[in-house]
N, C-alpha and C positions, 0 to 999 in steps of 0.2 A: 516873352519867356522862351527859353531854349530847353534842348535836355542836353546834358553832357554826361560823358560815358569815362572812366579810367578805369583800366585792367592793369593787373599786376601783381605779385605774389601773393599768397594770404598761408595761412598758418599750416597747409597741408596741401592744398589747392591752390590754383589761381584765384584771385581777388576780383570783384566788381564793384561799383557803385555807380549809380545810376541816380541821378538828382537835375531838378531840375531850375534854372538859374536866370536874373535877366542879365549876366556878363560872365566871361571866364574866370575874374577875377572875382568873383561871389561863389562861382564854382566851385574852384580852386580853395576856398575859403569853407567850405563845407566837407569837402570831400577831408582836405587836408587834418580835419576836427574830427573826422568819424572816423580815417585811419589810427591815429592815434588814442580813441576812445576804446579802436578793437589791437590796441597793441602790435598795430603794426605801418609806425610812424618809419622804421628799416624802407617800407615796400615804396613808402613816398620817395625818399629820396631817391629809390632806384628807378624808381619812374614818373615822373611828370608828365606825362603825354596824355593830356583829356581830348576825346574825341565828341566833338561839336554836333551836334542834330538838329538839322530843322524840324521844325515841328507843323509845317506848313503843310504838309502830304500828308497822305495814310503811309505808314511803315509800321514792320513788327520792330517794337523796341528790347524784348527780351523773352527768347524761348530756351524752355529749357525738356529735353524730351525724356530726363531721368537714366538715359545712358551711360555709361562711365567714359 
C-alpha cells in the first residue's frame, strides 16, 4: 500500500484528499468518487496531479496548525 495525496480547489478553500492505495490507478478511482460525492467533480478536472508517498519511512502525512 501507498498513500497518495491530491490538492486542489474545494468550495472556498483549497481541497485535499488523502487515501490510501495499492496503485494510482485505485487512487485515482477513489479520490475521483469523493470529489464528485463533495460536488466538486469542476476541481478534478482541473487537476489530476496525485502526489505518490512512500510509506516506508517515518513522515508527517498531514498537519494542520489552525492558522489561516
Amino acid at each position: 500500500m501507498k498513500i497518495y495525496m491530491w490538492q486542489g480547489s474545494g468550495h472556498y478553500f483549497g481541497a485535499t484528499m488523502i487515501v490510501t492505495a495499492d496503485c494510482l490507478k485505485s487512487a485515482q478511482k477513489i479520490i475521483k468518487k469523493e470529489l464528485i460525492d463533495c460536488e466538486l467533480a469542476k476541481s478534478w478536472e482541473e487537476s489530476r496531479e496525485i502526489e505518490e508517498i512512500e510509506i516506508n519511512d517515518c513522515k508527517l502525512i498531514w498537519g494542520d496548525d489552525g492558522n489561516y
